[in-house]
C-alpha positions, 0 to 999 in steps of 0.5 A: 347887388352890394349884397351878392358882392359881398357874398361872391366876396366871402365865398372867394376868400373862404375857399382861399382859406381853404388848404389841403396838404398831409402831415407826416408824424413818426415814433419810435419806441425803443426798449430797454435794456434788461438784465437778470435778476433772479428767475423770470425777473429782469430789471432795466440796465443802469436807469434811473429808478428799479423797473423790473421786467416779469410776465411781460409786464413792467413792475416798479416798487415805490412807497411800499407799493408795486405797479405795473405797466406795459411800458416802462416810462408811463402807464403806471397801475397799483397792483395789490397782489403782484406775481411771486417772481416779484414778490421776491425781490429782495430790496428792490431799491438796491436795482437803481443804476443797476448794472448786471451784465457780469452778474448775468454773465456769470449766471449764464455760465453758472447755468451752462456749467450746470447743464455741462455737469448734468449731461456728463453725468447723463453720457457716464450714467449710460455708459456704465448701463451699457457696461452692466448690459455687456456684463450681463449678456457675456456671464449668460453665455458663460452660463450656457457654455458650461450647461452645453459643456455638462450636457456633453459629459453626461452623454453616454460614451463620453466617459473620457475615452473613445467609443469602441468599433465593433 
């Protein structure tokens, strides 16, 4: 009987042990700010070590030697034959604390001002087209006016006087 007191007593106490209850966990992943560096490579604005951004993957240069992650705080792989964009960076440790919007602000409108230009010179190369077109077409009307008109010369009885009733 002692016994099956002391087990009835051990079930009680493990099942007031027992709990049941849920946690909540939440995370937020924010991404960096990047900015402009050359074509296909941007670089995180103002942080605290160069990690440039390229073929959706994060890149950092340290000790000579490149690594990539698809994060940009964790994560790191050495890779030894890193893609061209990233090969041409050139001084890659002058991007710490790197602020770029005004540099690509004024790539951005380099690149607007390039296409503006481009277009312009599109609309004028279609419009003088057009004018070489127009002057084509007006001196082939020219040419069968004066054909017409020599044809009509050359008909018997346009000798420059009326022909005659008989």
């Amino acid at each position: 009987m002692k016994k099956s007191i002391s087990s009835l007593l051990f079930v009680l106490l493990l099942g007031a042990c027992t709990a049941s209850g849920s946690a909540r966990y939440s995370a937020s992943v924010t991404t960096p700010r990047l900015v402009y560096v050359s074509a296909g490579v941007q670089v995180i604005e103002d942080y605290h070590e160069p990690i440039f951004y390229s073929s959706n993957m994060y890149w950092r240069y340290d000790g000579g030697v490149w690594y990539q992650s698809r994060y940009h705080t964790t994560g790191w792989i050495l890779v030894r034959n890193p893609p061209v964009a990233i090969l041409r960076i050139d001084r890659p440790a002058m991007y710490v604390r790197y602020r770029g919007a005004a540099h690509a602000n004024a790539a951005g409108q380099a690149r607007a001002e390039e296409k503006r230009e481009m277009k312009e010179d599109k609309r004028e190369a279609q419009h003088e087209k057009r004018e070489a077109q127009q002057e084509k077409r007006e001196d082939k009307q020219e040419k069968r006016e004066e054909k017409q008109e020599a044809k009509e010369a050359q008909k018997p009885g346009n000798d420059g006087h009326k022909p005659s009733k008989k």
